[in-house]
C-alpha positions in Angstrom: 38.7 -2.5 -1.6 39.0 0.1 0.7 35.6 1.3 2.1 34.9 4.6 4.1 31.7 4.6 6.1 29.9 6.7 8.0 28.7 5.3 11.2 27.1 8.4 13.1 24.2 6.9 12.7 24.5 3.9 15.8 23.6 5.7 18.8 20.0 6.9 17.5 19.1 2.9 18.3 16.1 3.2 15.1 16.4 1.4 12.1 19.4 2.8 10.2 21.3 2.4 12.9 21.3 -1.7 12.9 21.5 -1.2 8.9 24.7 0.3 9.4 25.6 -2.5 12.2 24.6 -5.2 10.5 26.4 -3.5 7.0 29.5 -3.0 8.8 29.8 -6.6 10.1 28.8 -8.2 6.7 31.5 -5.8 4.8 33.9 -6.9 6.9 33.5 -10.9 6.2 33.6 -10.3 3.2 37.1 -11.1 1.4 40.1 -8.7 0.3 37.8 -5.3 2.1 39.4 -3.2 4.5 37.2 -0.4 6.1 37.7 2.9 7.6 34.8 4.4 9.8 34.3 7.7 10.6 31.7 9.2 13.2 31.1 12.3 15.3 28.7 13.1 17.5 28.5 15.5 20.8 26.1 14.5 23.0 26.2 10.7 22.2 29.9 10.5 21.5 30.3 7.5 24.3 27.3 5.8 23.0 28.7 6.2 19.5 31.9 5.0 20.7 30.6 1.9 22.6 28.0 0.8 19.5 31.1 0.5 17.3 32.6 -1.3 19.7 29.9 -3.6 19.9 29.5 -3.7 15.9 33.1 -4.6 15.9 33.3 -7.2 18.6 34.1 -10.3 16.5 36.7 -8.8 13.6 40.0 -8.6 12.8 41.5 -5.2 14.4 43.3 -5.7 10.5 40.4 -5.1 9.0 39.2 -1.5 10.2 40.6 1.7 11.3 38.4 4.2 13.1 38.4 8.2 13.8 35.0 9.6 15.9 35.1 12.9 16.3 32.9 15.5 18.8 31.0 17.6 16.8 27.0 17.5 16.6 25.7 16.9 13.2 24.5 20.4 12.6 28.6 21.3 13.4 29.8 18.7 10.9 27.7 20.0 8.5 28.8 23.4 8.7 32.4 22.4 8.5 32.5 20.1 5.8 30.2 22.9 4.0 33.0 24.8 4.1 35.7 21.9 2.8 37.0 21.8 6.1 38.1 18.3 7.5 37.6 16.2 4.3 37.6 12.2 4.6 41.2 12.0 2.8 42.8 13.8 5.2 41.9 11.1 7.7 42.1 8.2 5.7 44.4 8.8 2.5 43.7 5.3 1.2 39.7 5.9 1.1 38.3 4.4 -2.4 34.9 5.1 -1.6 32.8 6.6 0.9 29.2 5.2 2.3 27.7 8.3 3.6 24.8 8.7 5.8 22.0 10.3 3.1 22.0 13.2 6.3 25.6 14.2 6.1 28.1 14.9 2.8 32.0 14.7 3.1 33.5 17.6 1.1 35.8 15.7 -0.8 35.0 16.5 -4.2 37.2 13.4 -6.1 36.2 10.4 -3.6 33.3 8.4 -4.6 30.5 8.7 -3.1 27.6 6.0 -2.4 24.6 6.7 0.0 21.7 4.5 1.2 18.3 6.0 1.2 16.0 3.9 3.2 12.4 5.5 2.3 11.1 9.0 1.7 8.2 9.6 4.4 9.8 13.1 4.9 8.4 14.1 1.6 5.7 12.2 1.5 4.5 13.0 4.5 5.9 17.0 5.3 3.9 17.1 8.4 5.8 14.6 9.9 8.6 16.4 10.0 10.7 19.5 11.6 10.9 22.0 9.1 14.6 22.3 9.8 14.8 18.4 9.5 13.1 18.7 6.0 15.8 21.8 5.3 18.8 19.4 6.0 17.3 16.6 4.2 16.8 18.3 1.0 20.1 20.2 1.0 21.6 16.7 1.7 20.2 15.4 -1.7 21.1 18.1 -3.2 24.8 17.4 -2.5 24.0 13.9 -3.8 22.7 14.6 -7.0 26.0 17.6 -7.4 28.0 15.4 -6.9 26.7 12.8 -8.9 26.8 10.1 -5.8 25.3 6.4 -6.7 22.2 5.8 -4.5 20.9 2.5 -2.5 17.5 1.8 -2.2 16.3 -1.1 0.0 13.9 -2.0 -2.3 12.5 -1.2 -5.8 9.1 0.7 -4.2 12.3 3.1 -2.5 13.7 3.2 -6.3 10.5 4.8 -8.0 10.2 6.9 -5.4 13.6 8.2 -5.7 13.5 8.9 -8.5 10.5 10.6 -8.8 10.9 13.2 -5.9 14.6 13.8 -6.1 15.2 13.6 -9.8 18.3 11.3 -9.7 18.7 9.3 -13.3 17.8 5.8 -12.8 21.6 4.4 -13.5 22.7 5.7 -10.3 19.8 4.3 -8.2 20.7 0.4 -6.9 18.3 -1.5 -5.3 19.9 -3.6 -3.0 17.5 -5.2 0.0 18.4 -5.2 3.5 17.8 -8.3 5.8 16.7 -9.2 9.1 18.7 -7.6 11.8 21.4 -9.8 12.9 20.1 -9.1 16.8 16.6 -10.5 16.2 18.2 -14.3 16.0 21.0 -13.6 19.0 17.9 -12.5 21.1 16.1 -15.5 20.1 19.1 -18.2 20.8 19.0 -16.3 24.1 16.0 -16.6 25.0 15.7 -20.4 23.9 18.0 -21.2 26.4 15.8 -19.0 29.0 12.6 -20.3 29.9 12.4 -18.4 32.9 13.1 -14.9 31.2 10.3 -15.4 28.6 8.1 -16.3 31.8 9.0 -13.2 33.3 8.8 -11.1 30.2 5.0 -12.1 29.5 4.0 -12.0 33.2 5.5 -8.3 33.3 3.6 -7.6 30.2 0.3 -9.7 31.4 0.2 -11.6 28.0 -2.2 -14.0 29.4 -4.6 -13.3 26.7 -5.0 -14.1 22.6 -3.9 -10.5 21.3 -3.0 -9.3 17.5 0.2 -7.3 17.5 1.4 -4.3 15.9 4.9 -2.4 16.4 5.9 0.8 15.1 6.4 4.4 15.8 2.7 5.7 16.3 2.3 8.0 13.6 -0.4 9.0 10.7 1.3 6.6 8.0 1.4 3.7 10.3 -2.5 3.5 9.9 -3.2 2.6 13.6 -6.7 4.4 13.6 -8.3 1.9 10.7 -6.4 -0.9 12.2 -8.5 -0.3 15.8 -11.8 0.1 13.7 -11.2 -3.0 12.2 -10.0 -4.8 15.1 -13.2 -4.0 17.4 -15.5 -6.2 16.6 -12.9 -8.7 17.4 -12.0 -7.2 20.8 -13.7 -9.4 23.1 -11.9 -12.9 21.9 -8.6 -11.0 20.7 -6.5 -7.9 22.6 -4.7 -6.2 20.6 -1.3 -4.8 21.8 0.2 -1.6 20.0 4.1 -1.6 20.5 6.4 1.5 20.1 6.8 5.0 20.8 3.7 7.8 20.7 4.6 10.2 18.1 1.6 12.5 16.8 -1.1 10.1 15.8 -4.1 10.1 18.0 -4.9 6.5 17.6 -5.4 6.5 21.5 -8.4 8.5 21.4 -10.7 6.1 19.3 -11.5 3.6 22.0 -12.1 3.6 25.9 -12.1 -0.7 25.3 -9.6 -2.1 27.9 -8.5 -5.0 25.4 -6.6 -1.7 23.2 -2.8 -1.9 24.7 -0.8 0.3 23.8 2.6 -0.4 25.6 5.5 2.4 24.6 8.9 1.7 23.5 9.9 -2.1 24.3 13.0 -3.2 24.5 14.3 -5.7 22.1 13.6 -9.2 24.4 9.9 -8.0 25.4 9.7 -7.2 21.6 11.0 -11.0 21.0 8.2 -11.9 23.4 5.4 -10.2 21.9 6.5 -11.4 18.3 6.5 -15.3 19.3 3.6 -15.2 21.4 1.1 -13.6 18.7 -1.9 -14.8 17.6 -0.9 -12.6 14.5 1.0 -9.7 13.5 -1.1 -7.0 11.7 0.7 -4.1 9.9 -1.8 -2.1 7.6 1.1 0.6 7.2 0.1 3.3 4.5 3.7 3.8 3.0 6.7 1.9 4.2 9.9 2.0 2.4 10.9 -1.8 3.4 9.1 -3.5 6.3 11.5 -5.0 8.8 8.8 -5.6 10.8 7.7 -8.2 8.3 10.8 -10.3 8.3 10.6 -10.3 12.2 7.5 -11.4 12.8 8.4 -13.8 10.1 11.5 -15.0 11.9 8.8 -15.7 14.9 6.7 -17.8 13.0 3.7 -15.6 13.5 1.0 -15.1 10.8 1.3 -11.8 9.0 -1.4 -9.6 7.9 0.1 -6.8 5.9 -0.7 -3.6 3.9 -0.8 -4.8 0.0 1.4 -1.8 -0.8 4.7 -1.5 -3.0 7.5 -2.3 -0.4 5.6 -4.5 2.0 4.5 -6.9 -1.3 8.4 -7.3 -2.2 9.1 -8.1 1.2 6.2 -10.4 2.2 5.6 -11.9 -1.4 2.9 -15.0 -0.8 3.9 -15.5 2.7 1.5 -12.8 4.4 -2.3 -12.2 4.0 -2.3 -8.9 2.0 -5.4 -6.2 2.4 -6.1 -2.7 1.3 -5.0 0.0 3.8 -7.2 2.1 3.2 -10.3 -0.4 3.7 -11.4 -1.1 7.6 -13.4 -4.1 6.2 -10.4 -5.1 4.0 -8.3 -5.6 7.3 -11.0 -7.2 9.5 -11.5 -9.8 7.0 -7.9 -10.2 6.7 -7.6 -10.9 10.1 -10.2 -13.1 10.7 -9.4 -15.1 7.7 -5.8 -15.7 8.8 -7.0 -16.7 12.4 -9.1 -18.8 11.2 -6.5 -20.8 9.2 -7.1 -24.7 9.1 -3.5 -26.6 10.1 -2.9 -27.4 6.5 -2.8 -23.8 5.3 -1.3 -22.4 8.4 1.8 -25.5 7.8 1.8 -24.0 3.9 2.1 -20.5 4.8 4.6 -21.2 7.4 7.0 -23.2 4.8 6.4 -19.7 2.7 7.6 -17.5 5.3 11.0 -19.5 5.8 11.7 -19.3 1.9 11.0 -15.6 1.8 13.5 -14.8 4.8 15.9 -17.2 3.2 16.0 -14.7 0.5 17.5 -11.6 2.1 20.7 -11.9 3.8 23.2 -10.1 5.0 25.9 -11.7 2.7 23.7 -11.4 -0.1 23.4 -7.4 1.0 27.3 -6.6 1.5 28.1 -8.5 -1.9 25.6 -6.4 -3.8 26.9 -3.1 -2.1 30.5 -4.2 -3.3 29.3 -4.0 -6.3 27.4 -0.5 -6.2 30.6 0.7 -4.3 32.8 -0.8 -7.7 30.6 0.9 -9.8 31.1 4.4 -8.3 34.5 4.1 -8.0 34.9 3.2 -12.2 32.6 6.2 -12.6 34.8 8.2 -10.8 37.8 7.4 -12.6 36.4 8.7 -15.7 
C-alpha cells in the first residue's frame, strides 16, 4: 500500500507530534507499505527536517520518499485552497493520504483519512484563538465535503465526533494510540544511569513524598479542585504540578510552600518525576485519550484518575477512579490509594501491566491499515 502522510505536525514537540512519530515508525514495520511524507513549515523547517530524520533513523531508505516544503501553515492552506500544489503532483503513486485534521490536500480523487485526537476546541471555545477555532472548523468542513474517514483515539473521541461535527458514524474508526515509543528509550537510558537520575532529583529537590500531576495548566485540566483536595494532605505529601502555564489560575489558591509547580520539563526529569511518585493524580475534566495514564503506568506509579469517558477506556481497573467535579471525591481517592496494603498495591500493579499490554503500536498501524483500505475501496466507487 502506498501511504501519504502528513508530518507537519513534528516540530510542535506536543502530543500529535509523537503520534505521528510513533505512526510513522509502526507503518513502516509493517509488511508490503511504502510511505511518502510530505511537510512544510517556515519557521521550523530545520526542526521539521531533523524530527523526520530522527523518526526515520532505523528504516529502510526503500521504504519512504520525502518532499518538505517552506511555507507556514496559514500559506499552505491558502494554496491548496486554491488547488494549487496537490499531493499527486509530488507523489503520483499516492493511494491514500493521512492528513493532519489542521490542513486538507486539494486533491479531490485521493483518499483521504484524518486522526482527530479530541475536541477541547469546541468544548471548551475559550481556550482557544478565534482564528484557531476559524481554521479548525473550516478544516472539518473539508473533511466531511470530501467525505474523508476519520480516526478517533478512543470511543469517548467517537461520540464526540460525531455529535459536534456531524460525520455519519461509518466513517468514524476508533483506533487507540499507545504509549510513546520515547517513554521506554528514556527509561532503558536512564536504567543504565544511576548518576543522571541522582542528578535529576537533586536539581528538582525531590527529597520529599509528593503526588504528581503533568499537563498543560489549563481550566479542563482541573488543577484548582485537585489543590483543594490535596491540602489537607500537604504537610506529609508535596505535590508537584508539571507543565507549561496556560490561563488557569491554579497558582493563586495557595501561598503553601509544599504546591510545586515546576514548568515545562523535559522528557528525563519528566521520567524522574513519574518513577519517583508516591502517586500520579489526574482529575482532568475532559480528555480525549490520556497518555499521561499509560506513562505513569509504564512507571509503576499508582494512578488516581478522573472517572470520565476516555480516561475509563484507558485506565480500565488499573487506576483508582473519582468524580472530577467532587474535591472530596479526589481526597479520598488519594488517600485510599496511599494507603494501599502490599497485597492490593501487588494486585493493582499486575493490572496496570495488562492494560499497557493492550495498546501497541503494532496493534495501532495494523488497525490504521485497515481504516486506510477502507477509504481507498470507498473511493473507488
Amino acid at each position: 500500500m502506498k501511504i501519504g502522510i502528513d508530518v507537519s505536525s513534528l516540530p510542535y514537540q506536543r502530543g500529535v507530534s509523537r503520534y505521528t512519530s510513533d505512526l510513522v515508525r509502526a507503518l513502516a514495520a509493517e509488511k508490503n507499505t511504502e510511505l511518502f511524507l510530505y511537510g512544510s513549515s517556515l519557521r521550523q523547517h530545520r526542526l521539521l527536517a531533523s524530527e523526520l530524520r530522527n523518526t526515520l533513523k532505523n528504516i529502510l531508505p526503500d521504504k519512504y520518499q520525502v518532499q518538505l516544503d517552506y511555507f507556514p501553515p496559514s500559506v499552505l492552506d491558502k494554496i491548496w485552497r486554491l488547488g494549487l500544489l496537490p499531493i499527486k503532483n509530488r507523489f503520483p503513486e499516492v493511494e491514500v493520504f493521512h492528513s493532519w485534521d489542521w490542513l486538507q490536500p486539494p486533491d479531490k480523487k485521493l483518499p483521504l483519512v484524518s486522526t482527530i485526537h479530541d475536541l477541547a476546541i469546541i468544548k471548551f471555545p475559550q481556550v482557544a484563538h478565534p482564528q484557531v477555532l476559524k481554521m479548525h472548523q473550516a478544516a472539518w468542513l473539508k473533511l466531511r465535503q470530501r467525505q474523508a474517514h476519520i480516526i478517533a483515539v478512543s470511543q469517548a473521541t467517537k461520540l464526540d465526533i460525531l455529535r459536534y461535527l456531524e460525520i455519519p458514524s461509518q466513517r468514524v474508526n476508533v483506533v487507540y494510540e499507545a504509549l510513546p515509543t520515547q517513554v521506554a528509550t528514556i527509561s532503558q537510558e536512564l536504567a543504565k544511569r544511576p548518576d543522571l537520575i541522582a542528578a535529576i532529583k537533586q536539581r528538582l529537590d525531590l527529597s520529599r513524598p509528593y503526588l504528581f500531576f503533568v499537563g498543560t495548566r489549563e481550566p479542563r485540566k482541573n488543577l484548582k479542585r485537585l489543590i483543594q483536595a490535596w491540602l489537607p494532605l500537604a504537610k506529609d505529601y508535596q505535590l508537584i504540578i508539571a507543565g507549561e502555564e496556560s490561563w488557569d489560575d491554579s497558582a493563586k489558591i495557595t501561598t503553601n510552600p509544599n504546591l510545586r509547580f515546576l514548568g515545562r520539563v523535559n522528557d528525563f526529569e519528566l521520567a524522574v518525576l513519574y518513577h519517583h511518585a508516591e502517586a500520579f493524580v489526574y482529575p482532568s475534566l475532559y480528555e480525549g485519550f490520556g497518555l499521561p495514564i499509560l506513562e505513569a503506568f509504564s512507571h509503576g506509579v499508582p494512578t488516581i484518575a478522573a472517572d470520565i469517558p476516555a480516561l475509563r477506556e484507558v485506565a480500565g481497573n488499573a487506576a483508582t477512579l473519582v468524580n472530577p467535579e467532587d474535591e472530596q471525591s479526589i481526597r479520598q481517592g488519594i488517600e485510599n490509594t496511599l494507603n494501599e496494603n502490599k497485597a492490593a498495591s501487588d494486585a493493582r500493579m499486575k493490572k496496570m501491566i495488562i492494560r499497557l499490554h493492550l495498546f501497541s503500536w503494532q496493534k495501532t498501524a495494523q488497525s490504521t491499515l485497515a481504516v486506510y483500505q477502507q477509504a481507498i475501496a470507498d473511493g473507488h466507487h
